[in-house]
Each structure stands twice: as structure tokens, then as C-alpha cells.
C-alpha positions as CSV (number, residue, x, y, z in Angstrom):
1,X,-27.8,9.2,-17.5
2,X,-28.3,11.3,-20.7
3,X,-24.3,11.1,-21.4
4,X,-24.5,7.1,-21.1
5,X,-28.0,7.3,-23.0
6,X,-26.1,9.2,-25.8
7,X,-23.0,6.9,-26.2
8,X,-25.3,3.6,-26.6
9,X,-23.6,1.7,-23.0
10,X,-20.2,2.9,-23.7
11,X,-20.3,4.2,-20.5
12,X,-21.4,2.3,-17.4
13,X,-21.7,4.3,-13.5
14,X,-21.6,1.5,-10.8
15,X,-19.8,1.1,-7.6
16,X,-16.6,0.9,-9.3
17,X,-16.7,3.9,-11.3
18,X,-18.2,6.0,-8.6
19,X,-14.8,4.7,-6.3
20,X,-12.1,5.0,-8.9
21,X,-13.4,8.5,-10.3
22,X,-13.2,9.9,-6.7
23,X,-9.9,8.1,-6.3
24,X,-8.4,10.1,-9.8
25,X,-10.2,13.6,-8.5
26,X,-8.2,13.4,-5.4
27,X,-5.1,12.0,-6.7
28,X,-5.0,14.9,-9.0
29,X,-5.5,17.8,-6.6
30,X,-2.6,16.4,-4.8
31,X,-0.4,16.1,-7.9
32,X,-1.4,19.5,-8.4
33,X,0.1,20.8,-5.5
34,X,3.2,18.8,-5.7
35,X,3.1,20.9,-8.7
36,X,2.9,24.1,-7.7
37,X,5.6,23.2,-5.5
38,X,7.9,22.0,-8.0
39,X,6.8,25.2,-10.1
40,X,10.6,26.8,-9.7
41,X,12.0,23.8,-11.7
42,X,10.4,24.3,-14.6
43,X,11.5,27.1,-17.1
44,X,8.7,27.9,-19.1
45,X,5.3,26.6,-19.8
46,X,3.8,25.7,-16.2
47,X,0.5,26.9,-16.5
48,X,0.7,24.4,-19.8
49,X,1.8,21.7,-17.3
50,X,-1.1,22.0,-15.3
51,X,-3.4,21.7,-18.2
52,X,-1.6,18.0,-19.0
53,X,-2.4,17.3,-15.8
54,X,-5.9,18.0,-16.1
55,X,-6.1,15.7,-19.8
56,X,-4.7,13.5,-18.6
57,X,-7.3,13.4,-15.5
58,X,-10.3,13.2,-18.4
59,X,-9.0,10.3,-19.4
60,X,-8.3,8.4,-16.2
61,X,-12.8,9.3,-15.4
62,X,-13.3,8.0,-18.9
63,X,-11.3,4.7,-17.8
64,X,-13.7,4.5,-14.5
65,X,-16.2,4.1,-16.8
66,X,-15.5,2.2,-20.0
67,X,-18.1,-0.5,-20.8
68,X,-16.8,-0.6,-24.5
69,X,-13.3,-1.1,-26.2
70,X,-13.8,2.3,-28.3
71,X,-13.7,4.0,-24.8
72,X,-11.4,1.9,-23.5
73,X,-8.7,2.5,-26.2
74,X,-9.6,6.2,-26.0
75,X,-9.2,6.5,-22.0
76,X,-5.3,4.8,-22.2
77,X,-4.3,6.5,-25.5
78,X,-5.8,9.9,-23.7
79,X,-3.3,8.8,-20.5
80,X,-0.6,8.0,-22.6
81,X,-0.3,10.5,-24.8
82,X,-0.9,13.5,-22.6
83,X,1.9,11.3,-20.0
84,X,4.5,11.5,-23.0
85,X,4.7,15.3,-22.9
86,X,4.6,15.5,-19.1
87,X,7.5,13.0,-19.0
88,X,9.5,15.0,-21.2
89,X,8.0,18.7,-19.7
90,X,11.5,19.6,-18.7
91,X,13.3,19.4,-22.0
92,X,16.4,21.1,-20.5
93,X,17.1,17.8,-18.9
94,X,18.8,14.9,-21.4
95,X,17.4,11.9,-18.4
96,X,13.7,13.8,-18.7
97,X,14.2,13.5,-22.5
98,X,15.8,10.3,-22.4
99,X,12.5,9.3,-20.6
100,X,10.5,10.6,-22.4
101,X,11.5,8.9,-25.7
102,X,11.9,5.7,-23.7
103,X,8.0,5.8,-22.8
104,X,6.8,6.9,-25.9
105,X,8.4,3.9,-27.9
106,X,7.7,1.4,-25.2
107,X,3.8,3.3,-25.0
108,X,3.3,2.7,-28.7
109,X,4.4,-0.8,-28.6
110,X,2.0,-2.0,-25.9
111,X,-0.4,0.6,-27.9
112,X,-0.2,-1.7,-31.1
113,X,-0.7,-4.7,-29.0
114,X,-3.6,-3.6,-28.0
115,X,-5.6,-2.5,-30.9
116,X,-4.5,-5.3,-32.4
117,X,-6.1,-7.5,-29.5
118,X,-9.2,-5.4,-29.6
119,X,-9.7,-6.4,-33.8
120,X,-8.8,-10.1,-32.9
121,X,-11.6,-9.9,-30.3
122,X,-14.2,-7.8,-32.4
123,X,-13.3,-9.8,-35.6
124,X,-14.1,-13.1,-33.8
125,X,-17.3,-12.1,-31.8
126,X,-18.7,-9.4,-33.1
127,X,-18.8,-7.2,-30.2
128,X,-17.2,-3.8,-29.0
129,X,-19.9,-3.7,-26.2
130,X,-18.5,-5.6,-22.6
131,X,-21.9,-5.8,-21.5
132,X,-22.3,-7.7,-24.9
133,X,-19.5,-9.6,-25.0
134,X,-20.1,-11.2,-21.7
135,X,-23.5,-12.7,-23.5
136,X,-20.9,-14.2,-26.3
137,X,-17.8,-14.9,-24.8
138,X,-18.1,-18.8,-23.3
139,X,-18.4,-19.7,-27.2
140,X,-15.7,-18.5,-28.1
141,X,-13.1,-20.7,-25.4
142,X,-11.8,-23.0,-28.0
143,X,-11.0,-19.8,-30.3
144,X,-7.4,-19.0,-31.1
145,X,-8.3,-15.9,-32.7
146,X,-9.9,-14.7,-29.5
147,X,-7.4,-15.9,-27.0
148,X,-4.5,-14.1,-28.9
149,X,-7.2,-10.8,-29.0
150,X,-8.2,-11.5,-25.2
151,X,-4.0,-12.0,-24.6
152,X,-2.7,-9.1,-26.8
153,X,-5.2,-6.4,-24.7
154,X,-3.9,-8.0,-21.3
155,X,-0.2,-7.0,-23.0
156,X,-1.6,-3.7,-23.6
157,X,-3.3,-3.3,-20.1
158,X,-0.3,-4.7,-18.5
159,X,2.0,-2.1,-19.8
160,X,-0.3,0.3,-17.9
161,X,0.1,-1.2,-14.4
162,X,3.8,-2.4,-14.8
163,X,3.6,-5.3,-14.3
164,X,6.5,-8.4,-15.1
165,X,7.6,-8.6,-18.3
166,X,6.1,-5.3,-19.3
167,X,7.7,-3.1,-16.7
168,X,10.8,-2.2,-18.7
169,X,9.7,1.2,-18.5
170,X,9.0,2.1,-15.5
171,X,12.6,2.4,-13.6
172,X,13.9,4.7,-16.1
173,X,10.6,6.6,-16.8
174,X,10.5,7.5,-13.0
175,X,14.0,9.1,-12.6
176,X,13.5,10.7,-15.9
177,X,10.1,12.3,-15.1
178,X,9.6,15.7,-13.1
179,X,8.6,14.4,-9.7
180,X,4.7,15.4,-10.0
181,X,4.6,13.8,-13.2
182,X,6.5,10.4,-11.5
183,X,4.0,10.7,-8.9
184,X,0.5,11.2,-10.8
185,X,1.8,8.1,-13.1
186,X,2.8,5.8,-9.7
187,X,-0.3,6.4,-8.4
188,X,-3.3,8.0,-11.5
189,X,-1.7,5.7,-14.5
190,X,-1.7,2.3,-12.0
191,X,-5.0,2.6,-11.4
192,X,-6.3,3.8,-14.2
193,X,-4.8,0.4,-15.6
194,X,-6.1,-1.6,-12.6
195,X,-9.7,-0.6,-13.1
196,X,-9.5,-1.1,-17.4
197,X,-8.1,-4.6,-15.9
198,X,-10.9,-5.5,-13.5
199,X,-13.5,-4.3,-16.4
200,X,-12.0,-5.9,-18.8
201,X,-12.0,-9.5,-17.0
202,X,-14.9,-9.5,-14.8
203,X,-17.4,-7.6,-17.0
204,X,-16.0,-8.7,-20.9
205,X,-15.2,-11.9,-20.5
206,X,-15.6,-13.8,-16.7
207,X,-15.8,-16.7,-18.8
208,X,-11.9,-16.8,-20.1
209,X,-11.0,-15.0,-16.6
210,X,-12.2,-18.3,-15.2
211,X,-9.4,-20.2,-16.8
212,X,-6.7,-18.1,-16.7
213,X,-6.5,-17.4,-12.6
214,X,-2.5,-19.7,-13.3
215,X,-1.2,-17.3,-15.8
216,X,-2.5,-14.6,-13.0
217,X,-1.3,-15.9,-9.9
218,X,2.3,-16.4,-11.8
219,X,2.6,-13.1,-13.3
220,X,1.5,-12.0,-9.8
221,X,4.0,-13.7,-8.3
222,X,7.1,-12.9,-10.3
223,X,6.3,-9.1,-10.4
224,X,6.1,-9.3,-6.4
225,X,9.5,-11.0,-6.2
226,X,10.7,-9.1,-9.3
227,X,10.1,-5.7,-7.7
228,X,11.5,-6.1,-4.4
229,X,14.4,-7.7,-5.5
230,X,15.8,-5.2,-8.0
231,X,14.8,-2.3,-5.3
232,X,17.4,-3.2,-2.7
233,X,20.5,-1.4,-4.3
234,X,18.8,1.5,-6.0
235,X,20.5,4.4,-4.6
236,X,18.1,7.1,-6.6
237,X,14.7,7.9,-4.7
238,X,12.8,7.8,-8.0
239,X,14.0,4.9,-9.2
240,X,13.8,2.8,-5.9
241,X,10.2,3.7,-5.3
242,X,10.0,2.9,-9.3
243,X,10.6,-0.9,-8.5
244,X,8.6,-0.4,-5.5
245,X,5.6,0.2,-7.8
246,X,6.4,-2.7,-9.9
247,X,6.3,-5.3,-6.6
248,X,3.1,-3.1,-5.8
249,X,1.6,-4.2,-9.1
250,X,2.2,-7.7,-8.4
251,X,0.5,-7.6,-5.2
252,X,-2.4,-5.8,-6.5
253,X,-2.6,-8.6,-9.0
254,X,-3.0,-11.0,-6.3
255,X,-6.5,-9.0,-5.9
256,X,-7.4,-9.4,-9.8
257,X,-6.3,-13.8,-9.8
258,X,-8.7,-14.8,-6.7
259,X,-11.5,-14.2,-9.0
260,X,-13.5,-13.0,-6.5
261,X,-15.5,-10.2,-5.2
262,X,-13.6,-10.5,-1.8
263,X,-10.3,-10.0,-3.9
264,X,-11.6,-7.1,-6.1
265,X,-12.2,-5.4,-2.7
266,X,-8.9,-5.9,-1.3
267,X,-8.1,-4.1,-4.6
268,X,-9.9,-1.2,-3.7
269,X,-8.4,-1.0,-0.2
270,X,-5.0,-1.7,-1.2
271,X,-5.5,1.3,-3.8
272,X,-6.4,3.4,-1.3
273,X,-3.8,3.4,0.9
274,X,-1.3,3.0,-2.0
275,X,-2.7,6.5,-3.0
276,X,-1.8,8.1,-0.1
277,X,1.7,6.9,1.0
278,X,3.0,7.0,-2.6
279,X,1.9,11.1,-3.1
280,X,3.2,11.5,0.9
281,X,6.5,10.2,-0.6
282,X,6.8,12.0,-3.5
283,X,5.5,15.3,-1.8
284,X,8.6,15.0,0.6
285,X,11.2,14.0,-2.5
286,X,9.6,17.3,-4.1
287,X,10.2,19.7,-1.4
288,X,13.6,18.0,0.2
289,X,15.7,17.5,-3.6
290,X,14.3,20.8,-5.0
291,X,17.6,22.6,-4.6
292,X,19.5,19.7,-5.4
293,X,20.6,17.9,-8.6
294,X,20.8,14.9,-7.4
295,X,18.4,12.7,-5.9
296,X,20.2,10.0,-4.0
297,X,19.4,8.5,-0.6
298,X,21.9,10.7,1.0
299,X,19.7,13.8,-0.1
300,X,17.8,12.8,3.1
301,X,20.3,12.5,5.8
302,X,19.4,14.3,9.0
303,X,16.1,14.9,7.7
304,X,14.4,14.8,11.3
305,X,17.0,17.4,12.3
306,X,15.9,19.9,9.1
307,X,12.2,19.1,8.9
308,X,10.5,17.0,11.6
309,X,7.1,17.2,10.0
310,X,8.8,15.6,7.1
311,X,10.6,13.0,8.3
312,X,8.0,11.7,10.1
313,X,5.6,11.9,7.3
314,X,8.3,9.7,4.8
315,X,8.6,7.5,7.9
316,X,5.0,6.5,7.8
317,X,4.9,6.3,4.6
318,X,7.8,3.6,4.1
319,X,6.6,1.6,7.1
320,X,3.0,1.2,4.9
321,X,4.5,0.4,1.9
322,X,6.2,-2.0,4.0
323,X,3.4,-3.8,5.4
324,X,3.9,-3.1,9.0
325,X,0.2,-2.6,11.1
326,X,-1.1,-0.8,12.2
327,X,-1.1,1.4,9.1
328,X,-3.1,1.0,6.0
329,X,-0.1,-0.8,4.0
330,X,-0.5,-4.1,6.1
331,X,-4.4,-4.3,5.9
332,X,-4.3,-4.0,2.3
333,X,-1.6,-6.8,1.9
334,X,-3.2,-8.8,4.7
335,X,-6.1,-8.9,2.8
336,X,-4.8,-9.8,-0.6
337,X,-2.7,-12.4,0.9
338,X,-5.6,-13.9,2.6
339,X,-7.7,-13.8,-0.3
340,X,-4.5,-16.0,-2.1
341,X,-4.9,-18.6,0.9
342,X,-8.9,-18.9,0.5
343,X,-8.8,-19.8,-3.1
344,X,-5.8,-22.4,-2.4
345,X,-2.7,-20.6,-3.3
346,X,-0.5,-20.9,0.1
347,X,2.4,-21.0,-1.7
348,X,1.6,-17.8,-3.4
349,X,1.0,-16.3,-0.1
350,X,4.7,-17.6,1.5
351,X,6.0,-15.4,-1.5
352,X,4.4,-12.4,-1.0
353,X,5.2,-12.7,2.9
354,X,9.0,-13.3,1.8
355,X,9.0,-10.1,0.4
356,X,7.1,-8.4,2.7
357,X,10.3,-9.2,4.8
358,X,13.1,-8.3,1.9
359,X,10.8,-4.7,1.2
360,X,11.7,-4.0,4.9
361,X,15.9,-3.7,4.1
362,X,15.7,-0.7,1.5
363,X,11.9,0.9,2.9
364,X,13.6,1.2,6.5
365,X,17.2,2.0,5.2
366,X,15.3,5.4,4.4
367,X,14.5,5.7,7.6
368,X,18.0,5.1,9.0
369,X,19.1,7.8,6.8
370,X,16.7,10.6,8.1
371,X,17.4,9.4,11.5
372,X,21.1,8.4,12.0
373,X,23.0,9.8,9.6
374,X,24.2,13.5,9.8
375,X,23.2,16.0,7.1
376,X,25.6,18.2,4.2
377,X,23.4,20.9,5.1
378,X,21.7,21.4,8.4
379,X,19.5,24.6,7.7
380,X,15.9,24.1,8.4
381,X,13.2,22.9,5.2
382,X,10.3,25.5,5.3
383,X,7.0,23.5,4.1
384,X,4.0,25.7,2.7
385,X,0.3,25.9,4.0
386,X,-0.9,23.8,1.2
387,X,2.0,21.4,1.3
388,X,1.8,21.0,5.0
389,X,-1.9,20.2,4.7
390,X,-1.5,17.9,2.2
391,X,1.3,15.8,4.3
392,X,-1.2,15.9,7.4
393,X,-3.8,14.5,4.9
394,X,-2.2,12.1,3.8
């Protein structure tokens, strides 16, 4: 109350806040521990990398609350920024360096677009406020100076969430990254994006929102297909879940273009469960490929034999990523793709059930790894206490 009071409506506590700022809290303990576990791979300066963690947390609760484009430009520049070092944390590595540089060009591109967008917008109406600009918005339709501000932020915004044609990044960014790092930005920097996205539209400008559901449902669409199709013969963990999180995008956007309060919940439930199987995955990567350079498929052969609690825990996770039921992973796409059929767009939902079925070749080729094939090494993987509690959480 008295920090909202203080920053005149910048910041806003509802429903939404209250879920996405208990959503980054628990995302980042996790990380945390992924951290710790990782700990051994970096040389110097861990105690810094938990503190980058932690920023970069701030600005993920500012995000959950933004109800002004100040704070909104603060929360992602805040993400970014703090994300550009922890890409590049292991500076030892040229790929985490290559990476690094990568994001931080590609970061202040998408940057540029967006302040840019946010003076179209403020120059045209007058407003910084989204509570404000909601009053405003309807006459400004016919503006072009307002539709490129309203276009250039959803640039900006879709940088964040990777979605098609802005995901150029992300592939590269993920094998780059130390794991923890690829893991708090598949699952903290998403959503962090997703909520700036559902403020953005539904509380700045419903108006606009109203006209654009095409350009949503089609960007939806082509991320979805965009995704799953360039996962299938990534060999490199990181990089496979990498497009993974782009065909994830898409069907969160799905959510976002039923412009409905129906569809904004699916986003929340979809969310959810993305949080957990995503940070079980990575948590497994983490503590399997620790000892090894390389982090290709075959890093996980025999895995049932070395680590049952393991493999089992990966399984689940790729058969809810999937879609299969009964786990989260199919509820949360059952219910976006219904919410596509209710608002008329069956077409949109024979897409995403399409590749629903093409996820299933390279999410259960994992599985045939751990299970059938025979590992280099056969000598058991000891999991920590925390660790260990983290997998059953999750």
C-alpha cells in the first residue's frame, strides 16, 4: 500500500501479481539450488553468481507488478542486464562468451525497439499510466504513430518470451549459458515477459488488443510449429529444450490471442506446470553432464541403470512437456487448445495438436536413451539432500 501510494499507481497488487510474484520466489529458490549444485563449474566468483540471481529476481517482482511503462522498461532492462553477465559467468568458456555477446546485442536491439515504442505511445496519448491509458486508448485506433508505439513494445516484449521471429537468440543463448542461468531464463525470463505481455494488452490498451487477436493467433501459430520442428535433430540437451521453449511460447500465446479471461487462466496453468518440468529437466542435465564436456543426448544413456530417481524424474518431465495426461503438461495444452476452439479458431487448434504429435519423436527419444541404450560409464550418480528434494517436488 504505502510503496504503491509512493510511486503514484506505478505499481498495481491484484491476482495476477500476487500469482506471478510467488511463481518468480519459487522459481528462484530452485535455480538456486541448481546453483549450488553446479558450484564446482565455476572458477571464481560464485557467491557473485548468486547475487545476479537475486537482481535479477527484483526485477522479475517489479514486472508482476508494473502498471506504468517507467516500471515496465525498468523490470526487463533490470532482467536483461543482470541475464547478460550470468550468460557470460563462465568466461573461461568461448560458447558462454559467444552467448553472452550474442544476447547482449540481440537484448539491446529489442531494448531500442522498445523505448522507442513506449515515446511513440506517450508522445501520441499522453500517458505512461496503463490504468490511464486504458481511459485514452479507443481514440487513438486510427493512429499510425500509436500502432507503430503499441507494435514496436510488442517487438520488445516478444524478444522476452521468444517468440517467432524474435527467438534468434534463444538456441544459442541456452547452450552458451551455465545451466542454472539456461534454466532461470527458460522458466523466470518467459514469464516475466508473459505477465509484461498480459499487462500490457489487457490493462493498457484492451481496445487495440481487440483487433489484433489475427496477428496473435498467427504469430502463435508459427512459433508452435517453428519450435517443434527445428527440435527434432538437435543433438545438444540445451539446445533441444531451447526450441522446446520457443514451441512453448507459441502455445502460451494461444492463451494471450483468445482474449479472454478463460484463456489468461490457461496461461497461468500452463505456467505452472511449465515451471516445474522445465527446472526438473535442467536439475537432472546439471547433476548428470557435470563431469562431462559435452552435453549431447548420449550423456544420458543408461541413465535408469546409474540413477533411477533421475531417470524417472526426466521421464516425467518429457512426457509433460509432451502433452501426455495425466500430468500437468496435457491440462495446460488441453486448455489452451480449447480456449482456440471456443473463440473459433479450429484450425489453430489442428496445429497445435500436430505438434503435440511431432514433440513426441525427440521428447520420448530421451527416454529411449535412458532406458535402452547402454551407458560409457556405469558408476552410480549420487544426488544430494537438497537436490533430491527438489526433484520429489517437482
Amino acid at each position: 500500500g504505502p510503496v504503491q501510494t509512493a510511486f503514484g499507481g506505478m505499481f498495481v497488487q491484484d491476482g495476477l501479481s500476487v500469482f506471478f510474484k510467488r511463481f518468480f520466489l519459487l522459481a528462484a529458490v530452485l535455480v538456486l539450488i541448481l546453483a549450488v549444485e553446479f558450484a564446482d563449474r565455476i572458477a571464481a566468483g560464485i557467491s557473485e553468481y548468486y547475487s545476479l540471481i537475486v537482481f535479477a529476481l527484483a526485477g522479475m517482482l517489479f514486472a508482476a507488478s508494473s502498471n506504468d511503462f517507467a516500471m515496465l522498461f525498468v523490470s526487463v532492462e533490470l532482467i536483461t542486464i543482470t541475464f547478460y553477465v550470468l550468460t557470460s559467468f563462465t568466461r573461461g568458456k568461448v560458447a558462454a562468451l559467444e552467448a553472452g555477446v550474442k544476447y547482449l546485442i540481440l537484448g539491446a536491439l529489442s531494448s531500442a525497439f522498445m523505448i522507442y515504442g513506449i515515446a511513440l505511445v506517450w508522445g501520441t496519448t499522453g500517458k505512461f499510466n496503463f490504468t490511464e491509458l486504458s481511459l485514452v486508448s479507443a481514440n487513438f485506433i486510427e493512429n499510425k504513430l500509436f500502432l507503430f508505439g503499441v507494435l514496436f513494445i510488442l517487438v520488445g516484449l516478444g524478444f522476452k518470451i521468444a517468440a517467432f521471429p524474435f527467438h534468434m537468440w534463444t538456441p544459442d543463448v541456452y547452450q552458451g549459458a551455465p545451466t542454472p542461468t539456461t534454466a532461470f531464463l527458460a522458466v523466470g525470463s518467459k514469464a516475466a515477459g508473459f505477465v509484461l505481455l498480459l499487462r500490457f494488452l489487457f490493462t493498457a490498451i484492451p481496445s487495440v488488443t481487440a483487433h489484433w487477436d489475427k496477428l496473435l493467433i498467427i504469430v502463435s501459430a508459427i512459433t508452435i510449429l517453428y519450435g517443434n520442428l527445428c527440435a527434432i535433430p538437435q543433438r545438444n540437451l540445451k539446445r533441444l529444450l531451447g526450441y522446446s521453449s520457443i514451441a512453448h511460447a507459441g502455445y502460451l500465446l494461444l492463451g494471450v490471442a483468445a482474449l479472454t479471461a478463460a484463456g489468461q487462466s490457461a496461461v497461468l496453468f500452463y505456467l505452472s506446470g511449465y515451471l516445474f518440468t522445465t527446472l526438473a529437466a535442467f536439475a537432472v542435465i546439471v547433476i548428470v553432464l557435470r563431469h562431462l564436456e559435452s552435453e549431447d543426448v548420449s550423456g544420458l544413456a543408461g541413465l535408469h541403470q546409474r540413477s533411477p530417481l533421475l531417470a524417472a524424474t526426466l521421464t516425467l518431465a518429457m512426457v509433460s512437456l509432451a502433452g501426455i495426461p495425466p500430468l500437468a503438461g496435457f491440462f495446460g495444452k488441453f486448455l489452451l487448445l480449447m480456449g482456440a476452439v471456443a473463440e473459433g479458431y479450429l484450425w489453430l487448434a489442428v496445429i497445435g495438436s500436430a505438434a503435440v504429435v511431432i514433440s513426441l519423436y525427440y521428447y520420448l527419444s530421451l527416454v529411449k536413451t535412458m532406458y535402452v541404450d547402454e551407458p560409457a560409464d556405469p558408476s552410480p550418480i549420487p544426488v544430494s539432500l537438497p537436490v533430491r528434494a527438489a526433484l520429489y517436488a517437482c
